[in-house]
N, C-alpha and C positions, 0 to 999 in steps of 0.2 A: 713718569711724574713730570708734570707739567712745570718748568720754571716761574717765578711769582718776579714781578719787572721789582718790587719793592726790597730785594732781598741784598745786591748789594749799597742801596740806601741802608739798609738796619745793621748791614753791617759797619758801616762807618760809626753809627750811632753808638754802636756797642761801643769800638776801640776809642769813643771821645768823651762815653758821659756811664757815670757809677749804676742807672737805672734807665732802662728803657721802657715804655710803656708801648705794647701792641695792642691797639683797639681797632673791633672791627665785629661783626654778628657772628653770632654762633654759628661755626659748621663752615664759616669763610675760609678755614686753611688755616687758624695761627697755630692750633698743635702742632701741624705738620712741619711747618715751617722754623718752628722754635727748635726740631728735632732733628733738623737740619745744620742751624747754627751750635744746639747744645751736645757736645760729644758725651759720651755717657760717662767716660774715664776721668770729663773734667768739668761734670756738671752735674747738679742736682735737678731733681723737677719733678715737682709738687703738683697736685691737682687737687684742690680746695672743694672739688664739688665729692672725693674719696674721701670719709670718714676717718679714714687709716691718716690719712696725709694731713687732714686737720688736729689730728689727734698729736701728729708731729708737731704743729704750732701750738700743742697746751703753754710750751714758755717758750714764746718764739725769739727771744732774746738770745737767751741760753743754748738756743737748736741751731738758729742761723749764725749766730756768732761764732761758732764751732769750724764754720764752713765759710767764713771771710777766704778763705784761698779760694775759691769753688764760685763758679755761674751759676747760680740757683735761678732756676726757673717756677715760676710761681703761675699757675693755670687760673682761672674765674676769680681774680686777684679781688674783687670788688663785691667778693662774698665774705670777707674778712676784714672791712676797713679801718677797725684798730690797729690792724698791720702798720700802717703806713707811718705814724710817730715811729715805730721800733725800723722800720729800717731806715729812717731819717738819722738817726742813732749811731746805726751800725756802718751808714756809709762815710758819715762822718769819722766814725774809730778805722777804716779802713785809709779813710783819707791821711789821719796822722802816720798811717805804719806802711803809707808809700803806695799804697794800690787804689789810681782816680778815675777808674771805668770797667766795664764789665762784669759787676757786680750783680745785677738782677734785672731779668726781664719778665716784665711783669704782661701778662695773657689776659684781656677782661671784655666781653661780650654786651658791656653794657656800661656808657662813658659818665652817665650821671654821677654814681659814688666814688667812682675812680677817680675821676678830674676833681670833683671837690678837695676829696681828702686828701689827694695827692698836691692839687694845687695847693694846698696849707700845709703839707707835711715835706714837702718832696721839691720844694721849692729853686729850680738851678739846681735841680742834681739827675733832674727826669727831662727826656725830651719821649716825643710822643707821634708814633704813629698810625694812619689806619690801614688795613689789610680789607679791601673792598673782596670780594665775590670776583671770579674771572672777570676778566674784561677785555674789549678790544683789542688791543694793543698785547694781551696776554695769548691770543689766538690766530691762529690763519683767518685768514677773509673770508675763504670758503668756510667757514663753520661760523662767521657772523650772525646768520638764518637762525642757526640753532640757539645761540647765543641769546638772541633775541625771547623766542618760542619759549625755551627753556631757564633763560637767566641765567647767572656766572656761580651759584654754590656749584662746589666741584659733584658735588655727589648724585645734581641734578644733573647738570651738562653732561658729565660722563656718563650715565644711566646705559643701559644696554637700550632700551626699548625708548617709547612717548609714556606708555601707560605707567612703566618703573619710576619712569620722571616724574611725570604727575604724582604717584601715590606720596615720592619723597618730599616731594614743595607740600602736599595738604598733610600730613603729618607733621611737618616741621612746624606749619604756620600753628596748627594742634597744641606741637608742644611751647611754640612760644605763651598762647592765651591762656593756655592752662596748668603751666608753672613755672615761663621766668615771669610776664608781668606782675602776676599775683604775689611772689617771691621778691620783685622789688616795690610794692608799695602798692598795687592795685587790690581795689577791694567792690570792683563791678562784677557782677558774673560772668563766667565763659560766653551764655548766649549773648551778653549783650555786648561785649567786645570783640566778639564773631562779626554783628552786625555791622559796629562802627567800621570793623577793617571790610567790610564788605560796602558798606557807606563809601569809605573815601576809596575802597579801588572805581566804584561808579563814578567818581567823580575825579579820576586823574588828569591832573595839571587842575583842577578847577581853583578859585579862591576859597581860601579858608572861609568859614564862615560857619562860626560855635552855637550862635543861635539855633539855623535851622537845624543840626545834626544834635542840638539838646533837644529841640522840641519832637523832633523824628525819635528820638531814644527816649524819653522822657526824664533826661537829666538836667543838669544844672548847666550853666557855661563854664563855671567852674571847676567841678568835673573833666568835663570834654577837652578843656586845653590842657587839664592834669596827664590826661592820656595821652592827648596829642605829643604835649611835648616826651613823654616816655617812654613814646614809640620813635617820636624823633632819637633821644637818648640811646636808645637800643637799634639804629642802625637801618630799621624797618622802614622809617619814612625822612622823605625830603622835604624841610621846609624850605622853600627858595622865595629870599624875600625879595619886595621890589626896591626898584633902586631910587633914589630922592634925590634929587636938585635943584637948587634954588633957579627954578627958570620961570617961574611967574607962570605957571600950568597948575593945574587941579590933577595930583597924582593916584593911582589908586595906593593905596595903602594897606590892605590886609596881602598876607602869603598867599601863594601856589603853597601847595603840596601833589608830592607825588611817593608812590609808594616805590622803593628806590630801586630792586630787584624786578626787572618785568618779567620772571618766571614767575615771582611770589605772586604779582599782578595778575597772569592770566589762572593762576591757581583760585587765586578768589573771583574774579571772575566765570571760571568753568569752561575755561579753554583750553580742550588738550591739545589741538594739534593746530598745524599752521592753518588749515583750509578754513575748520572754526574762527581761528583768528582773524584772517582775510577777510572772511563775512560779516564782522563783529563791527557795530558801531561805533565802540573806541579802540577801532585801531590806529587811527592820527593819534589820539593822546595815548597810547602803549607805545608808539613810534616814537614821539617825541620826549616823553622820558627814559624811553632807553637811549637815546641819543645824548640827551641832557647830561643824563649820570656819567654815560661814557667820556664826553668833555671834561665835565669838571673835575673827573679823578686824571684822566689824563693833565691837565693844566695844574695840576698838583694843589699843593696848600695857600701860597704863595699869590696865588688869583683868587679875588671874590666872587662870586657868582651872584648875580641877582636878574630879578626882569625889569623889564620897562613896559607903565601902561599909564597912560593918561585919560581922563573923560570925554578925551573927543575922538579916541577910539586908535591915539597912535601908538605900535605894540612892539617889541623885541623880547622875543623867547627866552633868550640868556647872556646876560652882557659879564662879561669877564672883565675884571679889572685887576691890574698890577702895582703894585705900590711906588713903581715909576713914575704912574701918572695914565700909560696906557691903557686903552678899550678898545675891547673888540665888541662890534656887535652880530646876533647868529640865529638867523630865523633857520627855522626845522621845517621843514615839505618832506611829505611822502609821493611823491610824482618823479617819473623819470625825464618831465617836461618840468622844472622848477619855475614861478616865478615871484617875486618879490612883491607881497604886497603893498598897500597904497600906503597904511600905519607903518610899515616897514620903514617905507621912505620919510614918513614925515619924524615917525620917533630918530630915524638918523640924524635931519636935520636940527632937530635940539639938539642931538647930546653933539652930533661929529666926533664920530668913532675913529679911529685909529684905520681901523680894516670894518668893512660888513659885509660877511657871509653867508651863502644858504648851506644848509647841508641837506642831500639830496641820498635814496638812495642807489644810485648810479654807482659808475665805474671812472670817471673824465673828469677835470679839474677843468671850469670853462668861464668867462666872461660872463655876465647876465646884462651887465651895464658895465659902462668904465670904473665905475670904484665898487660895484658889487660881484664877489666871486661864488659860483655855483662849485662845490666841492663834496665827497663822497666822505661818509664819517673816518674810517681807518685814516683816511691824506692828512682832515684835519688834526684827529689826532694825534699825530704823529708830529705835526707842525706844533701843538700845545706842549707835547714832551719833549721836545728839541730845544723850547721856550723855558720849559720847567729848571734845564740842568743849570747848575751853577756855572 
């Protein structure tokens, strides 16, 4: 079993706060991991999507109150959102009778009803975090390739075979269209939601933009961001927006998206193997959102992520910013000869970053210029995680 880099963060979480919330897409690991922290002798856990288990919250007042000594684990937490007043309730009555953490961890595949309810019920008593798909930083270097090819659900990357892998990412993608969106609030058909994820894998890293992909589907605008954002909500896509500053430029203004998983990517796409891949027209943009994603979860919560693009063409892939006040900025090359574009330089000179970066995918930490550094994904990341600890 693979260790998850997130496991002793949750566990401090646990020993500081009555609720913890693990969010993160289906199939990423949270069972696994909750079953790691929850011993059986001194934990409960629940899974909401069992009939049985819901049948156990007919009076969940009365069931879990029972079990205030006890770590109750609560699995697709965000299929029962009346929960969330009663255990507001219950952590509070624990809190009077001495016991102020470790109470409930809460499992949920999908952050839209979770963070609402939670945010209004759970208020200072939940801290919150996400459980990404393998990544980087979770692997040897040598298995980066696959990493890539494949994506970071466990059950692809481990796959025995390409074609085992493959069959796992198109069924999964299956079963997200054709019962959790529908199941949290979608009401387009399967084909046509087939399409749109196939729409925006055609168009990774591109700008959003609702019109064309209404008029391409024959929906509304309306519609199309409803989805948008609840595919955002459910962990599938990356909205990364751009970044704004008051510098006297015409900025561009709508999001990048990218679809966050590049195994789920080459899956809608119909790329089994790497040589496909290789030959493929959007391999710079499957390159560069797998790069991206690996970043920003490396750099943790704590760093914003946005792009830079202005209308005179000057660009930065992904600027990282710190509540300090710090930025980094980080163009993505897929070339073993990296070098910085012309937008590169000029978007640097507005903002004047902190550091500006390439990431390459090479092996060597090098010089390009005196203030811009050529770097290999793993160095960077590893330099964002060293950044992230407290």
């Amino acid at each position: 079993m693979l260790a998850r880099s997130i496991l002793p963060s949750l566990r401090e979480d646990m020993a500081q706060f009555p609720a913890v919330a693990l969010l993160g897409p289906r199939q990423a690991g949270k069972t696994t991991l909750a079953h790691q922290i929850a011993l059986p002798e001194t934990s409960v856990y629940l899974d909401l999507e069992s009939e049985l288990d819901r049948a156990k919250l007919a009076s969940p007042a009365l069931y879990l109150g029972e079990r205030l000594d006890r770590l109750v684990v609560i699995d697709e937490v965000h299929r029962v959102p009346g929960l969330f007043p009663v255990l507001r309730g219950l952590i509070d009555r624990a809190r009077r009778e001495g016991r102020r953490s470790g109470l409930y961890l809460l499992l949920g595949s999908a952050s839209l009803d979770l963070l609402q309810q939670a945010g209004e019920s759970l208020a200072g008593r939940v801290a919150y975090r996400e459980l990404t798909p393998f990544h980087a930083l979770e692997l040897p270097e040598s298995e980066h390739a696959r990493l890539w090819l494949r994506g970071g659900f466990p059950d692809s990357h481990l796959a025995a075979t390409p074609s085992v892998s493959l069959r796992w990412r198109q069924d999964f993608i299956r079963t997200y269209v054709e019962r959790d969106i529908p199941l949290l609030g979608g009401r387009v058909g399967t084909d046509v939601l087939r399409r749109l994820l196939g729409m925006l894998a055609h168009q990774q890293g591109g700008l959003f933009n609702a019109s064309a992909l209404a008029r391409s589907l024959g929906l509304d605008n309306r519609t199309i961001n409803r989805y948008v954002d609840l595919l955002v909500q459910m962990f599938l896509l990356r909205r990364l927006e751009p970044w704004h500053a008051n510098l006297g430029k015409r900025l561009t203004k709508s999001p990048k998206l990218y679809v966050r998983d590049s195994g789920l990517l080459h899956a809608l796409l119909g790329l089994p193997d790497e040589e496909t891949l290789l030959g493929h027209p959007g391999v710079g943009a499957s390159w560069e959102g797998f790069v991206l994603e690996n970043l920003i979860t490396a750099a943790g919560p704590n760093a914003s992520a946005h792009f830079y693009r202005s209308n005179a063409g000057a660009e930065i892939d992904l600027l990282l910013h710190w509540p300090n006040g710090e930025c980094w900025a980080i163009e993505v090359k897929r070339s073993l000869s990296p070098k910085a574009e012309r937008g590169f330089y000029v978007a640097c000179e507005d903002l004047k970053p902190d550091r500006q970066l390439v990431v390459y995918p090479g092996q060597d930490c090098f010089a390009l210029k005196p203030a811009i550094e050529a770097m290999p994904l793993a160095a960077l990341c590893r330099q964002l995680a060293h950044k992230a600890r407290p």
